[in-house]
Every structure is written in C-alpha cells, then in structure tokens.
C-alpha positions, 0 to 999 in steps of 0.5 A, spaced: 500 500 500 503 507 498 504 511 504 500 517 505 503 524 505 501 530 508 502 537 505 508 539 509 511 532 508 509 533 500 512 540 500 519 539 504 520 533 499 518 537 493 524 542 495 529 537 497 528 534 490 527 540 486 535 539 483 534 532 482 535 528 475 531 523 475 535 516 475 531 511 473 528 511 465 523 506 463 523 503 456 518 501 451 516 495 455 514 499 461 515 498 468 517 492 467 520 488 473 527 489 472 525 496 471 521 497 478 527 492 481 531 499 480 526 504 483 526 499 489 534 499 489 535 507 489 528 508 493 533 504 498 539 508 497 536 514 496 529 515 499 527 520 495 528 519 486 525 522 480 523 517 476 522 517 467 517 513 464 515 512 457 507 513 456 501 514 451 498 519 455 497 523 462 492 516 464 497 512 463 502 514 466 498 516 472 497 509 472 504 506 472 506 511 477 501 509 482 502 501 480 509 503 482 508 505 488 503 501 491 508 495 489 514 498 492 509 501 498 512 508 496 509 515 495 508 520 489 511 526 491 509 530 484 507 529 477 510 533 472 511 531 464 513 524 464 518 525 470 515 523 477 518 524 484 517 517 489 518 518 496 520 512 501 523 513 508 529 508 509 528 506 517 535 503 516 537 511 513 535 514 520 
C-alpha cells in the first residue's frame, strides 16, 4: 500500500528534490520488473528519486506511477511531464 503524505511532508520533499535528475528511465516495455527492481534499489539508497517513464498519455502514466508505488509501498511526491518524484523513508537511513 503507498504511504500517505501530508502537505508539509509533500512540500519539504518537493524542495529537497527540486535539483534532482531523475535516475531511473523506463523503456518501451514499461515498468517492467527489472525496471521497478531499480526504483526499489535507489528508493533504498536514496529515499527520495525522480523517476522517467515512457507513456501514451497523462492516464497512463498516472497509472504506472501509482502501480509503482503501491508495489514498492512508496509515495508520489509530484507529477510533472513524464518525470515523477517517489518518496520512501529508509528506517535503516535514520
């Protein structure tokens, strides 16, 4: 289940990542398993990523980016073009 963020949490996060490239890039084939298996790494490394995927139209990948969070139990921080941000806390991070 994707994390829930409240506004102060939402805006904090999209400051901090404001600066970031997005580290990972999907292919034609979507979000595929390698493909989230890489998000998980770097949301392990780095608990806050921005993310590129390949889609149709804002729906679909609206629809991808909420797949991947819910897989990977993370929260979408902002949406913008085909680039979104995924926030999850790494307790082992504190």
């Amino acid at each position: 289940m994707p994390i829930a963020l409240d506004k102060e949490t939402r805006l904090a996060l999209k400051k901090q990542a404001h600066h970031l490239k997005p580290i990972v890039q999907s292919g034609a084939a979507g979000l595929s398993e390698s493909v989230l298996a890489e998000i998980d790494r770097a949301l392990s490394d780095h608990e806050l990523v921005k993310i590129k995927l390949v889609a149709d139209n804002k729906q679909a990948f609206a629809a991808e980016v909420d797949s991947a969070c819910e897989q990977l139990e993370a929260a979408s921080v902002q949406q913008i073009g085909r680039t979104a941000t995924l926030y999850r806390p790494n307790p082992e991070k504190k």
